[in-house]
Each structure stands twice: as structure tokens, then as C-alpha cells.
LOVEX-950406 format. One record per residue: residue number from 1; chain; x, y, z of N, C-alpha, C in turn. Coordinates in Angstrom, 2 decimals. Each point is the difference from the previous one (the first is absolute). Layout:
REM residues N
<pt><resi>NUM</resi><chain>A</chain><n_x>X</n_x><n_y>Y</n_y><n_z>Z</n_z><ca_x>X</ca_x><ca_y>Y</ca_y><ca_z>Z</ca_z><c_x>X</c_x><c_y>Y</c_y><c_z>Z</c_z></pt>
...
This chain:
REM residues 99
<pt><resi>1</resi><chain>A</chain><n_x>32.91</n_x><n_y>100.09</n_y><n_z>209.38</n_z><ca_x>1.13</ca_x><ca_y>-0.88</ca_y><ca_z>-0.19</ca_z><c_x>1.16</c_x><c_y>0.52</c_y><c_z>0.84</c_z></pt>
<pt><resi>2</resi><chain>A</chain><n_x>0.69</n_x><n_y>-0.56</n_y><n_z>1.08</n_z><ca_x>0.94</ca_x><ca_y>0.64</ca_y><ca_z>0.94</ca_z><c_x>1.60</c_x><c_y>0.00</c_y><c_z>-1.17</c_z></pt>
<pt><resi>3</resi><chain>A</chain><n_x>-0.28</n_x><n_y>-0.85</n_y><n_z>-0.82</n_z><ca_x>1.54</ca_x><ca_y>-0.09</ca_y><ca_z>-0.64</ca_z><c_x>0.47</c_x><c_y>1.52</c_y><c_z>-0.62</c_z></pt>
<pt><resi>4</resi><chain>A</chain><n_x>-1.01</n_x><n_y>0.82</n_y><n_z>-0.50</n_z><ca_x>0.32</ca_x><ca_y>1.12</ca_y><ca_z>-0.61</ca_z><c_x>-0.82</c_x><c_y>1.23</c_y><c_z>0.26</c_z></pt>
<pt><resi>5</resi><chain>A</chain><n_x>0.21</n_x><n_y>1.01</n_y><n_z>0.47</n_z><ca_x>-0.82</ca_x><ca_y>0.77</ca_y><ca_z>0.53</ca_z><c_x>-0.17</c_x><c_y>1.17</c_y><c_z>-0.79</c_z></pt>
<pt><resi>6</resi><chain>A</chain><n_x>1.40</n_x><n_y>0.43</n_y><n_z>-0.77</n_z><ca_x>0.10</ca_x><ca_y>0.96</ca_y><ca_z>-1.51</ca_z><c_x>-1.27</c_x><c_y>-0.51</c_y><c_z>-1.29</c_z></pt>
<pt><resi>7</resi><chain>A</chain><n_x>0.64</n_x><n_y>-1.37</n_y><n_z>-0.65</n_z><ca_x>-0.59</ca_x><ca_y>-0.44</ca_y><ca_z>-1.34</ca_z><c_x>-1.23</c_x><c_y>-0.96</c_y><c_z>0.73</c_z></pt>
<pt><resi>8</resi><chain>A</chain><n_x>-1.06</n_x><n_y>0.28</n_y><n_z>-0.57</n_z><ca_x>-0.89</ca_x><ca_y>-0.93</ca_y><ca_z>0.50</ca_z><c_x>-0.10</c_x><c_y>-0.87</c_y><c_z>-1.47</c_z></pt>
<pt><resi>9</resi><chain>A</chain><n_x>0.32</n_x><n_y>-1.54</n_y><n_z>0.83</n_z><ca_x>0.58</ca_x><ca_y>-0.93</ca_y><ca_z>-1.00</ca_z><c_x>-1.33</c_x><c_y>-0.98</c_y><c_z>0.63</c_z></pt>
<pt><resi>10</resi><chain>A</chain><n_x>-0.88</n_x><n_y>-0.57</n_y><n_z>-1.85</n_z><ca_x>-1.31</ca_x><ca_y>-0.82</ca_y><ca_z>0.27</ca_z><c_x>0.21</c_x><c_y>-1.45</c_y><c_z>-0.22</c_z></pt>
<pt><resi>11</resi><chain>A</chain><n_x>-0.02</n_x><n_y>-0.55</n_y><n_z>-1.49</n_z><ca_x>0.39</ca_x><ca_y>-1.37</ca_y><ca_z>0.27</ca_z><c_x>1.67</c_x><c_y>-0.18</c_y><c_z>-0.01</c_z></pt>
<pt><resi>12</resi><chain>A</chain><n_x>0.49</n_x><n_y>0.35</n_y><n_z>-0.41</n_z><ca_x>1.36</ca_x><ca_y>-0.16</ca_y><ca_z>-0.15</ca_z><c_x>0.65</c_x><c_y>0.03</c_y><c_z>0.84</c_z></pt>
<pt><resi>13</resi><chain>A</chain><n_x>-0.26</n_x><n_y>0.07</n_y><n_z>1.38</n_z><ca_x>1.22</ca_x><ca_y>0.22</ca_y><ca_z>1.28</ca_z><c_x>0.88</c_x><c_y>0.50</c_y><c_z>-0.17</c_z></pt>
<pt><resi>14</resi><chain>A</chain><n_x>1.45</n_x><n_y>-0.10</n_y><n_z>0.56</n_z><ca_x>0.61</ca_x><ca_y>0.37</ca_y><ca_z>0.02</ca_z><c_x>1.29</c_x><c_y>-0.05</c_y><c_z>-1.42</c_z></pt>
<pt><resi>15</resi><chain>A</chain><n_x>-0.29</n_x><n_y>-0.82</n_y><n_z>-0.76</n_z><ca_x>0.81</ca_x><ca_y>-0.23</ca_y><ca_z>-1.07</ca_z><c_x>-0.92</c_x><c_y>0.81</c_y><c_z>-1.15</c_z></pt>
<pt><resi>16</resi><chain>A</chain><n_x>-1.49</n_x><n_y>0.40</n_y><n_z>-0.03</n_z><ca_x>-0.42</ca_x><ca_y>0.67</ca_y><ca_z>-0.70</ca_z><c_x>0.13</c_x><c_y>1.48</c_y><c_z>0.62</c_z></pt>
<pt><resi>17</resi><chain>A</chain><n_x>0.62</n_x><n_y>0.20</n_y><n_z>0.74</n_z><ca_x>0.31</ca_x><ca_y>1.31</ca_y><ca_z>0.30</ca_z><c_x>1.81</c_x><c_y>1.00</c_y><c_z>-0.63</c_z></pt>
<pt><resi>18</resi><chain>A</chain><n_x>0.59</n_x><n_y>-1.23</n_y><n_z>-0.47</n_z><ca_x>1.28</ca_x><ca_y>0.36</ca_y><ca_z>-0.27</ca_z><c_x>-0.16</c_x><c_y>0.76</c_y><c_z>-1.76</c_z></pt>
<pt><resi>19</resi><chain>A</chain><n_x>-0.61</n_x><n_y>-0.43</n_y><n_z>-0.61</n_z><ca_x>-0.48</ca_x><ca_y>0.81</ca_y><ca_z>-1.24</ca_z><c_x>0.27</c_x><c_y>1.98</c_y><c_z>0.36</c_z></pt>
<pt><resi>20</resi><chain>A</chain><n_x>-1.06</n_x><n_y>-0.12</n_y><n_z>1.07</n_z><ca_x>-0.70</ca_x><ca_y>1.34</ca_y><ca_z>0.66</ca_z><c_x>1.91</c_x><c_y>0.74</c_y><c_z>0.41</c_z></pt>
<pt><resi>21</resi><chain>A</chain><n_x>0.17</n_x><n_y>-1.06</n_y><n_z>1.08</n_z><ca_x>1.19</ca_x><ca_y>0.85</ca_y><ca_z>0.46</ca_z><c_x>1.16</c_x><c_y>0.28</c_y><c_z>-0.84</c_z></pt>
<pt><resi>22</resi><chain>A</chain><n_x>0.25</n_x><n_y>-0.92</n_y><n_z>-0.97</n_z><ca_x>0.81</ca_x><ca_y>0.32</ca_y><ca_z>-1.29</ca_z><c_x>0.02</c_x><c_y>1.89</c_y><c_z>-0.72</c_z></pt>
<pt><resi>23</resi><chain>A</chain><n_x>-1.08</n_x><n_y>0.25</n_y><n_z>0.85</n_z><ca_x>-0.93</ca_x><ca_y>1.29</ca_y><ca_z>-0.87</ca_z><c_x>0.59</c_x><c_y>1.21</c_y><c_z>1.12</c_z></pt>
<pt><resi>24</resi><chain>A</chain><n_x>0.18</n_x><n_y>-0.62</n_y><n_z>1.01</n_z><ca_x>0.51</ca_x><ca_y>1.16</ca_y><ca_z>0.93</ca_z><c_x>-0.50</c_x><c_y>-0.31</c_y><c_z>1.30</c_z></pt>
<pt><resi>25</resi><chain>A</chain><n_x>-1.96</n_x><n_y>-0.70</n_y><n_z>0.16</n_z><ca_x>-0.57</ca_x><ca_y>0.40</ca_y><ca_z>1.20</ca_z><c_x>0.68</c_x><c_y>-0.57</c_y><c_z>1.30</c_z></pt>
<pt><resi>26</resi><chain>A</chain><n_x>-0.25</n_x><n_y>-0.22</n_y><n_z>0.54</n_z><ca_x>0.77</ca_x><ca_y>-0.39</ca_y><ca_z>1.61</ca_z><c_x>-0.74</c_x><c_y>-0.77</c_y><c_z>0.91</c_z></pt>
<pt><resi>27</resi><chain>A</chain><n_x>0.32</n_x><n_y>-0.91</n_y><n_z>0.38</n_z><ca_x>-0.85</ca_x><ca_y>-0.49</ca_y><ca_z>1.05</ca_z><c_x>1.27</c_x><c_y>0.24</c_y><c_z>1.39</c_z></pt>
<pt><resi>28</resi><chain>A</chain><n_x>-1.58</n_x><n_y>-0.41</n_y><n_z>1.12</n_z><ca_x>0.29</ca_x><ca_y>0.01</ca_y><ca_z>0.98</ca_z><c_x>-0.33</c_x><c_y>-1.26</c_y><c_z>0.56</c_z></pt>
<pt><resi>29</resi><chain>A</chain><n_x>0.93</n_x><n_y>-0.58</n_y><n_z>1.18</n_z><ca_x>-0.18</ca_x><ca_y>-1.33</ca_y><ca_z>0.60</ca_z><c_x>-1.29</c_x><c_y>0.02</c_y><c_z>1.06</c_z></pt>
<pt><resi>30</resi><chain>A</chain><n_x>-0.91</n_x><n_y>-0.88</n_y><n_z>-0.27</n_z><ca_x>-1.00</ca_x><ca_y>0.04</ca_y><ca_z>0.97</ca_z><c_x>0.27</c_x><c_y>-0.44</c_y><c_z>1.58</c_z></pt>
<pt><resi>31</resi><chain>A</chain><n_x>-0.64</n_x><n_y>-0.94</n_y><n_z>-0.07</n_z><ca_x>0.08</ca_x><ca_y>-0.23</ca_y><ca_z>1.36</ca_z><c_x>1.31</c_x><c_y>-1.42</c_y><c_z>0.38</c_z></pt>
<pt><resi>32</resi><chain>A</chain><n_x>0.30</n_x><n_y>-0.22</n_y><n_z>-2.05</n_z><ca_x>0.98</ca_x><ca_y>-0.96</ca_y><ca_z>0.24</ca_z><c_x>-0.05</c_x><c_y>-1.40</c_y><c_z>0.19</c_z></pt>
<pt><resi>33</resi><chain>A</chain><n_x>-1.24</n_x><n_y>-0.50</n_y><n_z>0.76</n_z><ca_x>-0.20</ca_x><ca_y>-1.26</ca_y><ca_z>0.35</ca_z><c_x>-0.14</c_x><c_y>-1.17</c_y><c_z>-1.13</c_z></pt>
<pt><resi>34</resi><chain>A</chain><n_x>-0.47</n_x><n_y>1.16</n_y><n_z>-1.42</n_z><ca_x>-0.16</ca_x><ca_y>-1.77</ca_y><ca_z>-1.29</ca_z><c_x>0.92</c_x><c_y>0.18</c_y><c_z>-0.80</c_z></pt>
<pt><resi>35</resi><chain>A</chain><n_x>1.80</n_x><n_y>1.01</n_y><n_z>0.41</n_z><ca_x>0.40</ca_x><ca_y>0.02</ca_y><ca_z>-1.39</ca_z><c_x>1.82</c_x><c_y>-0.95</c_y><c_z>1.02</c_z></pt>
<pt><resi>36</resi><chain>A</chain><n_x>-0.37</n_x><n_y>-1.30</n_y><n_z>-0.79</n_z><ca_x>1.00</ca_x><ca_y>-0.39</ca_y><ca_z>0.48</ca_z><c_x>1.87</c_x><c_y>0.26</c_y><c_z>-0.25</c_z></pt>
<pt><resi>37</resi><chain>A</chain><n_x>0.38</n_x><n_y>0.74</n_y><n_z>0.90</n_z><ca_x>1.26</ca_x><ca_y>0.15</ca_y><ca_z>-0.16</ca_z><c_x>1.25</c_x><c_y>-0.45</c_y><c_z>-1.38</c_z></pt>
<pt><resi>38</resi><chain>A</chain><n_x>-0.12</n_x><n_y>-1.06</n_y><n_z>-0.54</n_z><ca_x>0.50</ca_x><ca_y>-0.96</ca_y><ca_z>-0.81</ca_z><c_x>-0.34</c_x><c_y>-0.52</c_y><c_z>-1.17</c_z></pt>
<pt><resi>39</resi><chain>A</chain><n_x>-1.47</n_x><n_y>0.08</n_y><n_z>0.08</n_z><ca_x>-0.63</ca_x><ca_y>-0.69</ca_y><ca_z>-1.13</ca_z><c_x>-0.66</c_x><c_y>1.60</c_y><c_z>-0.48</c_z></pt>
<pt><resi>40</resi><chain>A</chain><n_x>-0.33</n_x><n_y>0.84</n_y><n_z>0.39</n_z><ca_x>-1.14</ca_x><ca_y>0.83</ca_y><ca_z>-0.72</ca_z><c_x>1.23</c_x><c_y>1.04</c_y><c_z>-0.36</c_z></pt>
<pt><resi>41</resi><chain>A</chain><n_x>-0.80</n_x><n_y>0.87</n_y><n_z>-1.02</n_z><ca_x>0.71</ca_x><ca_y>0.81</ca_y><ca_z>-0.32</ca_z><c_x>-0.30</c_x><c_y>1.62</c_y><c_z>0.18</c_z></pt>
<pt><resi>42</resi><chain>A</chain><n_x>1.07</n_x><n_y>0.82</n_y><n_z>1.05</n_z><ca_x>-0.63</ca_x><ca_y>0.95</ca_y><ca_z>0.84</ca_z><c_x>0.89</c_x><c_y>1.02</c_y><c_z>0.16</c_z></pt>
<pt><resi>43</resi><chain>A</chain><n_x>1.34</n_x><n_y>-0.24</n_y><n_z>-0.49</n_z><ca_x>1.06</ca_x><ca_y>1.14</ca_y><ca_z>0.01</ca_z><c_x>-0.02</c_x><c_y>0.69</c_y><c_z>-1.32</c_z></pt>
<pt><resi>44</resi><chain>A</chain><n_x>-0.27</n_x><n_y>1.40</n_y><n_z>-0.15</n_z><ca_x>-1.15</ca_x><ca_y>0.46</ca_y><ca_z>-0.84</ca_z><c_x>1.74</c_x><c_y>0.66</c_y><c_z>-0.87</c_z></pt>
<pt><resi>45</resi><chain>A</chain><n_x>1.27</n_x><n_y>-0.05</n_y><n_z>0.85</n_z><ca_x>1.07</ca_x><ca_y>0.82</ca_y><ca_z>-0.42</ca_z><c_x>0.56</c_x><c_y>-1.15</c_y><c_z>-0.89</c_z></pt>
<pt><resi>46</resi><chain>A</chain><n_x>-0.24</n_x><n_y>-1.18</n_y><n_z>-0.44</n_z><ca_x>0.64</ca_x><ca_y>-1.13</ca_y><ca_z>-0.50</ca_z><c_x>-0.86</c_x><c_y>-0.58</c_y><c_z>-1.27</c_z></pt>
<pt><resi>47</resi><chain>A</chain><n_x>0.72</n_x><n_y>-0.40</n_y><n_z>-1.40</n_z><ca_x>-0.62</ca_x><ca_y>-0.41</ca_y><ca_z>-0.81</ca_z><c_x>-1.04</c_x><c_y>-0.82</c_y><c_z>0.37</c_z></pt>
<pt><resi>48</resi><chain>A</chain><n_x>0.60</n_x><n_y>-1.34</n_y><n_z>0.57</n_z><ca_x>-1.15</ca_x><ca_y>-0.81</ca_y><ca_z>0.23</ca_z><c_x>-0.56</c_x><c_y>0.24</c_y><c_z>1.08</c_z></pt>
<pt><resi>49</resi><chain>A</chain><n_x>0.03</n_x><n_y>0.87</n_y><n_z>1.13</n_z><ca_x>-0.73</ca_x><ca_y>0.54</ca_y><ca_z>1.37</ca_z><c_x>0.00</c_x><c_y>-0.90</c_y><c_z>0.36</c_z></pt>
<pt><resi>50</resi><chain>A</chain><n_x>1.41</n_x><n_y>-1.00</n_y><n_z>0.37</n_z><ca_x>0.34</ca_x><ca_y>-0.69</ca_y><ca_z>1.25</ca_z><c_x>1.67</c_x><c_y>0.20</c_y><c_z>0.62</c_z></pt>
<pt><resi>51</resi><chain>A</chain><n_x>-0.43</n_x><n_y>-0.66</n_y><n_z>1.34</n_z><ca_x>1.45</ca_x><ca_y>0.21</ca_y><ca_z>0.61</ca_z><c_x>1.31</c_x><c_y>-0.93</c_y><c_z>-0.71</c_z></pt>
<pt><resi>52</resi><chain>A</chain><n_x>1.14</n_x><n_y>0.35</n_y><n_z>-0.17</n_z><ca_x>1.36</ca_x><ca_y>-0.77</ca_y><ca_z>-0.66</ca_z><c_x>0.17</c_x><c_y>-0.90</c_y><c_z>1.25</c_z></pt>
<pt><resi>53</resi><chain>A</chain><n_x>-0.29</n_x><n_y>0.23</n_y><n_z>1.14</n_z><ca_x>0.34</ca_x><ca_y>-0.89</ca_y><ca_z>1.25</ca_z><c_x>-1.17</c_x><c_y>-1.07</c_y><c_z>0.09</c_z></pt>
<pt><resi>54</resi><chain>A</chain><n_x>0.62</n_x><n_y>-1.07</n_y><n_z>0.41</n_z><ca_x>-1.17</ca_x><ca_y>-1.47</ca_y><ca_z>-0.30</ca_z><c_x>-0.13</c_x><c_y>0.02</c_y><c_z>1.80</c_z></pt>
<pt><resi>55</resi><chain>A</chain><n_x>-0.96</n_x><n_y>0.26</n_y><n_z>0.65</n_z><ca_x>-0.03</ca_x><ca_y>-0.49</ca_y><ca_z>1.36</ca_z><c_x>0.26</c_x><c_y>-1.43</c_y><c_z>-0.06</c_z></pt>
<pt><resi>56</resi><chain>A</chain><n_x>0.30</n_x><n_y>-0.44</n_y><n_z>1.39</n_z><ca_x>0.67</ca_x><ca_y>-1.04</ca_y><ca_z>0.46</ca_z><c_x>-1.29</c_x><c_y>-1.17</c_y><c_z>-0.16</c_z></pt>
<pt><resi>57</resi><chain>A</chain><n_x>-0.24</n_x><n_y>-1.39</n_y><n_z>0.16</n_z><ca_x>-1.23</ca_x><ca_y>-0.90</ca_y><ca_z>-0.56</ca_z><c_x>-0.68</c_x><c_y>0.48</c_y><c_z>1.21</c_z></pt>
<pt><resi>58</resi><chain>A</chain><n_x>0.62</n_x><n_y>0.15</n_y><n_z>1.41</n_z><ca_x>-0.79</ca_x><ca_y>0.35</ca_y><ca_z>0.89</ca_z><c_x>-0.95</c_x><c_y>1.11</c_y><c_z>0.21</c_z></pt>
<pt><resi>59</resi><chain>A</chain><n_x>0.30</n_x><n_y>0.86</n_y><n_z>-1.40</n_z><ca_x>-1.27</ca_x><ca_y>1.22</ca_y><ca_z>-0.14</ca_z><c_x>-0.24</c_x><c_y>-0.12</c_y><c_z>-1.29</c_z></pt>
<pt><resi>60</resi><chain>A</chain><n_x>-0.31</n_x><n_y>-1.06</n_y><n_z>-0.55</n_z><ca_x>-1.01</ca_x><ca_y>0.26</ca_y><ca_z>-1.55</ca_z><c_x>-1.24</c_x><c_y>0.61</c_y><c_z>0.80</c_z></pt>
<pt><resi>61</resi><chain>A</chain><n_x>-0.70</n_x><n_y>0.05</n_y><n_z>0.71</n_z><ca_x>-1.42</ca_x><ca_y>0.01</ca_y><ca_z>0.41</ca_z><c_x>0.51</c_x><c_y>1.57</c_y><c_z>0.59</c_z></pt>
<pt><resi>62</resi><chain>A</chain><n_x>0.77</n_x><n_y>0.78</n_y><n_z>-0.39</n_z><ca_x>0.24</ca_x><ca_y>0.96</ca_y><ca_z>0.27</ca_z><c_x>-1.07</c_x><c_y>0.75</c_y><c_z>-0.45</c_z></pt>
<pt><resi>63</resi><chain>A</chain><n_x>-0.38</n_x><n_y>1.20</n_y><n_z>0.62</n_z><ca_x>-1.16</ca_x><ca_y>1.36</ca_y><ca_z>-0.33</ca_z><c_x>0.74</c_x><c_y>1.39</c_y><c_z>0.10</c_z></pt>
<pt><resi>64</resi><chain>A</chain><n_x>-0.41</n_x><n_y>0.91</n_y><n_z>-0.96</n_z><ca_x>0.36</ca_x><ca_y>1.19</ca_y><ca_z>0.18</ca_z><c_x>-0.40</c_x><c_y>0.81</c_y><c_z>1.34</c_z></pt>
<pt><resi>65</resi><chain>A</chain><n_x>-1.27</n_x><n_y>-0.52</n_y><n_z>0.87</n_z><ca_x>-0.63</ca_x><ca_y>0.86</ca_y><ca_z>0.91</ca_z><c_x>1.29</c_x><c_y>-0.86</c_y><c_z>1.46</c_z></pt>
<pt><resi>66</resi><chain>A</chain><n_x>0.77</n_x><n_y>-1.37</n_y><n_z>-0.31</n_z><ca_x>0.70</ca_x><ca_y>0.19</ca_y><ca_z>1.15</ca_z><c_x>1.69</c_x><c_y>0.92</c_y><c_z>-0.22</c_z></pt>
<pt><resi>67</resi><chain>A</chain><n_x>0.09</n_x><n_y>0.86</n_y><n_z>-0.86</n_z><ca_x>0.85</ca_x><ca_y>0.62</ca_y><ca_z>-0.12</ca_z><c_x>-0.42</c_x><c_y>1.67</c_y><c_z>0.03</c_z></pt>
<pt><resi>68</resi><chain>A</chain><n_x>-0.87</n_x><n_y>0.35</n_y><n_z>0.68</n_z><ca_x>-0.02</ca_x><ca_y>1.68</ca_y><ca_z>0.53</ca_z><c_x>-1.16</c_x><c_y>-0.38</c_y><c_z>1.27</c_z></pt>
<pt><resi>69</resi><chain>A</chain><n_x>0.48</n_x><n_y>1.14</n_y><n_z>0.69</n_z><ca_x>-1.14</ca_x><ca_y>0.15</ca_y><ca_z>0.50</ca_z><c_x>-1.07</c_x><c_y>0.83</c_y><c_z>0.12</c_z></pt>
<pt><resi>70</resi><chain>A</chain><n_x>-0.73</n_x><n_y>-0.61</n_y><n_z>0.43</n_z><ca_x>-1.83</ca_x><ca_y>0.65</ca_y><ca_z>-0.24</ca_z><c_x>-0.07</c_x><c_y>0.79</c_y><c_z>0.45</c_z></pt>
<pt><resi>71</resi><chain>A</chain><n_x>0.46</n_x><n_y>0.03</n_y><n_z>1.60</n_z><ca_x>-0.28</ca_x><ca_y>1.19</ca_y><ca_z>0.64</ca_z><c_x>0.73</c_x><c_y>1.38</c_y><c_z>-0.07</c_z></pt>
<pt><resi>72</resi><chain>A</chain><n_x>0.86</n_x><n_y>0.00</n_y><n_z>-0.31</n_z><ca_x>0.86</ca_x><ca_y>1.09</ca_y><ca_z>-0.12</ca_z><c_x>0.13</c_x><c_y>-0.06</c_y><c_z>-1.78</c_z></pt>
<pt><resi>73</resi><chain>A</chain><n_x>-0.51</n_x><n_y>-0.53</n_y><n_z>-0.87</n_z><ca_x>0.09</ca_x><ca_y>-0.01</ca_y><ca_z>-1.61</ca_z><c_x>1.04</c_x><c_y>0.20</c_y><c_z>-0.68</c_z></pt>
<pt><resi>74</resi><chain>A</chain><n_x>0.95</n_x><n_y>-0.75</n_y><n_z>0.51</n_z><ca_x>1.45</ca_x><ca_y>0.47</ca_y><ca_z>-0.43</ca_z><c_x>0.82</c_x><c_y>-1.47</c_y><c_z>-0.06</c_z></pt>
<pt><resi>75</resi><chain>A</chain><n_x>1.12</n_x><n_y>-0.62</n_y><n_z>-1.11</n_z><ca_x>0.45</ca_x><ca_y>-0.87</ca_y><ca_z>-0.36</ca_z><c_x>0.56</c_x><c_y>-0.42</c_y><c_z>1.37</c_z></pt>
<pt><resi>76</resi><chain>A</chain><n_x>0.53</n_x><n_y>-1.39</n_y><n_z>0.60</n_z><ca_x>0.64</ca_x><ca_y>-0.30</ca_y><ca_z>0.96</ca_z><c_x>1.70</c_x><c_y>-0.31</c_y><c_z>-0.81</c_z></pt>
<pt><resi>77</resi><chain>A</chain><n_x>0.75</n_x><n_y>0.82</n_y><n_z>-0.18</n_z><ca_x>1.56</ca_x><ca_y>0.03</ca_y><ca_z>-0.90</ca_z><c_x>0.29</c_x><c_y>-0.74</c_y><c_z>0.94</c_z></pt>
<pt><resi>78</resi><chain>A</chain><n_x>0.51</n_x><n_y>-0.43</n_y><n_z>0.76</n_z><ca_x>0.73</ca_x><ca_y>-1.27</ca_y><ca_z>1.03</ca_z><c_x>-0.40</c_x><c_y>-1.45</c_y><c_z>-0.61</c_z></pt>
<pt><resi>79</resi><chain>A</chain><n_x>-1.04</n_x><n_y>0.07</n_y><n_z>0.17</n_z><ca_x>-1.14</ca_x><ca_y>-1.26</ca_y><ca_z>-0.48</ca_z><c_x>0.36</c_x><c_y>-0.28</c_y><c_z>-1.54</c_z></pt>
<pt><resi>80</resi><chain>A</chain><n_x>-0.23</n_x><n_y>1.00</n_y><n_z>-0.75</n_z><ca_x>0.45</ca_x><ca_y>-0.20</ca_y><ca_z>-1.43</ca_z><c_x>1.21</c_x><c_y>-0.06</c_y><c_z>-0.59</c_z></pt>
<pt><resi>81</resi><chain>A</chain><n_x>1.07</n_x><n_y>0.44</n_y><n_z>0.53</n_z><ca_x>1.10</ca_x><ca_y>-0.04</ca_y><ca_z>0.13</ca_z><c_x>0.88</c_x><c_y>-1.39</c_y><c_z>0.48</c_z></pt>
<pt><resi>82</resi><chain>A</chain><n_x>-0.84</n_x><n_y>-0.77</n_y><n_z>1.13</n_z><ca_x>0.50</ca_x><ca_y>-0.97</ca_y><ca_z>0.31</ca_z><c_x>-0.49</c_x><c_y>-0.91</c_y><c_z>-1.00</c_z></pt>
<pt><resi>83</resi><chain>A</chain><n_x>-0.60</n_x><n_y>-0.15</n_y><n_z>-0.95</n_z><ca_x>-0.94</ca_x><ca_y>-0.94</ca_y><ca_z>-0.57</ca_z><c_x>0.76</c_x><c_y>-0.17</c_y><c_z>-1.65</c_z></pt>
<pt><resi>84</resi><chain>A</chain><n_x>0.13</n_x><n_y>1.45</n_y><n_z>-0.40</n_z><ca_x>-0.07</ca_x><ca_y>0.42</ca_y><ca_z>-1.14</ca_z><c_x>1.80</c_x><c_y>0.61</c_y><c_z>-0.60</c_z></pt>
<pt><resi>85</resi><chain>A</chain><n_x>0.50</n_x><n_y>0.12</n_y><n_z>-1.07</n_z><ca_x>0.87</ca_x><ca_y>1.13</ca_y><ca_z>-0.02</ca_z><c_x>-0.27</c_x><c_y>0.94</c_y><c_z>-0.23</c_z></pt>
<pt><resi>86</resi><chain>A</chain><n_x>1.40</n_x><n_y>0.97</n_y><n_z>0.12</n_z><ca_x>-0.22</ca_x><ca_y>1.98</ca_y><ca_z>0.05</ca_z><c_x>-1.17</c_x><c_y>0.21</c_y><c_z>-0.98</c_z></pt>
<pt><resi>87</resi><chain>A</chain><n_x>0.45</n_x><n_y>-0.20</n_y><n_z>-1.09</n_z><ca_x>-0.83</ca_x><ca_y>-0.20</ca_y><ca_z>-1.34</ca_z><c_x>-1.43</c_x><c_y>0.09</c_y><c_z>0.12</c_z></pt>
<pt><resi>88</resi><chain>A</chain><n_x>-0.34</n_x><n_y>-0.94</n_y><n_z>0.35</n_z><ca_x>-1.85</ca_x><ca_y>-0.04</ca_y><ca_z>0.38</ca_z><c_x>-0.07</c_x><c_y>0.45</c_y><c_z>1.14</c_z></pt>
<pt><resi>89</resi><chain>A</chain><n_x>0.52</n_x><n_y>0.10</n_y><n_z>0.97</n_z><ca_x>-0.30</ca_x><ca_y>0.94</ca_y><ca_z>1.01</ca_z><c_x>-0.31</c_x><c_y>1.16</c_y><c_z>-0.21</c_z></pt>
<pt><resi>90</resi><chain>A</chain><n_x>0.96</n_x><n_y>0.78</n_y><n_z>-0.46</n_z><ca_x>0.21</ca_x><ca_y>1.33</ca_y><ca_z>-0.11</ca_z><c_x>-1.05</c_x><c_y>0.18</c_y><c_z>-1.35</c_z></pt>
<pt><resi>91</resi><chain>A</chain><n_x>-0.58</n_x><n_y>-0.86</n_y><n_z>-0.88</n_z><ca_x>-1.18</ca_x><ca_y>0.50</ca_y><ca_z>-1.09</ca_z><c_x>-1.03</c_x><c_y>-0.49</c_y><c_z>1.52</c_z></pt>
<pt><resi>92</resi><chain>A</chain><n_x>-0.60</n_x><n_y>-0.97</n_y><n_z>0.29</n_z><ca_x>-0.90</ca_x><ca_y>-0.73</ca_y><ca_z>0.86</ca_z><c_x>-0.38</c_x><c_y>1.52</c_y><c_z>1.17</c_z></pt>
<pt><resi>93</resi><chain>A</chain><n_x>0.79</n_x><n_y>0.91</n_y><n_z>0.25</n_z><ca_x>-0.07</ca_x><ca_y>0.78</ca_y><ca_z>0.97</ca_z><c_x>-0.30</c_x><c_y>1.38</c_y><c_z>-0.53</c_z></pt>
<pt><resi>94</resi><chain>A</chain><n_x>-0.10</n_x><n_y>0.23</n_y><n_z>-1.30</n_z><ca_x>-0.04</ca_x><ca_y>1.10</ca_y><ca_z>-0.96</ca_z><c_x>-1.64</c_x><c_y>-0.26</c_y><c_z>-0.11</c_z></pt>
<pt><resi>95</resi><chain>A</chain><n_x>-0.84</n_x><n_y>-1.32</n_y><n_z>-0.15</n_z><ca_x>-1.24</ca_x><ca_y>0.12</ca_y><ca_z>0.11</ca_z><c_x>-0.92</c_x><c_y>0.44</c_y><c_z>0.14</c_z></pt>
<pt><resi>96</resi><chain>A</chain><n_x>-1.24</n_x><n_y>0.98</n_y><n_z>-0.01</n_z><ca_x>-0.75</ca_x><ca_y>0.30</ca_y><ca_z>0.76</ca_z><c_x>-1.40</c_x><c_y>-1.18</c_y><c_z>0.63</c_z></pt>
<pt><resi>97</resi><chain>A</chain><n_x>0.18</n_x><n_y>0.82</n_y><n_z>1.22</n_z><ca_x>-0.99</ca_x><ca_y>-0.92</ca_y><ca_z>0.75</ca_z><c_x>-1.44</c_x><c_y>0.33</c_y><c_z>-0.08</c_z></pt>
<pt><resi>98</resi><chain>A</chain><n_x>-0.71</n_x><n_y>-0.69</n_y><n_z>0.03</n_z><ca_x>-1.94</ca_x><ca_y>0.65</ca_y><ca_z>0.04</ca_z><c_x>0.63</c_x><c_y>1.22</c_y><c_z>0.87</c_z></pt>
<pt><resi>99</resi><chain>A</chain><n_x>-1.24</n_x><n_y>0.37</n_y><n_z>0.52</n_z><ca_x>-0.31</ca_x><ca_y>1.31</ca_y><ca_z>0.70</ca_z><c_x>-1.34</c_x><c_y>0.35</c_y><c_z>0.80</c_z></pt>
């Protein structure tokens, strides 16, 4: 499952994984591509593990994998910053990335 690479989460996806992290464990962002920016819930530092910033209608279809990059495995802060406020930026960039 690329969404979590810490908790290996079976039927429950990603909303059956918040039980687990309540507990302490940690995930890590996979590869990013199925956890949509807006709708899923993935900011692991926030009650409900989403961003307070609503992207614009022109990125509902937003993805976590177009906000870092792959090759160098590290958040793009310009990119998220322009999108997002300090707020979720600065948690959004505290993340860890696969590995």
C-alpha cells in the first residue's frame, strides 16, 4: 500500500489507520499519488489530518506526490507555500517522506 509505509493498514485505508496513530505510530507519505490533497486525511499533526487551507476549485484534483519531489525526497516549500498558509505549510513540510 504506497499510502503508509510505518502502519500497515488492511481493509480500512486510510481512515482505519487513525485509531493506530491516535496511539502514537507514525506514518510516512508514500509515493503520494492516491492521497488527495483536500479530501483525504494525511496531516498526521492535526485532529482531523487535514489542511485549514481549502485549495483554490482549480486544484480539488490536487495529490500529495505533486507537492515534493521524488527525486531529491524533500517537500517543494515554494510550491506549498504558494498554495497553502504558513500553518499547513510549515506542519505539510515537518512530514516524513518514504525512503
Amino acid at each position: 500500500m504506497p499510502l503508509l509505509a510505518i502502519v500497515q493498514v488492511s481493509h480500512g485505508g486510510v481512515s482505519g489507520a487513525i485509531p493506530m496513530l491516535s496511539l502514537g505510530y507514525r506514518w510516512k507519505i508514500g509515493d503520494g499519488k492516491d492521497i488527495n490533497v483536500r479530501k483525504d486525511p494525511w496531516i498526521r499533526t492535526r485532529q482531523n489530518l487535514r489542511p485549514t487551507t481549502l485549495p483554490a476549485n482549480n486544484l480539488l484534483n490536487l495529490t500529495v506526490s505533486q507537492l515534493f519531489n521524488p527525486t531529491t525526497n524533500t517537500w517543494n516549500r515554494d510550491s506549498i507555500a504558494s498554495i497553502m498558509n504558513t500553518y499547513d505549510t510549515s506542519d505539510i513540510c515537518k512530514l516524513p517522506l518514504h525512503s
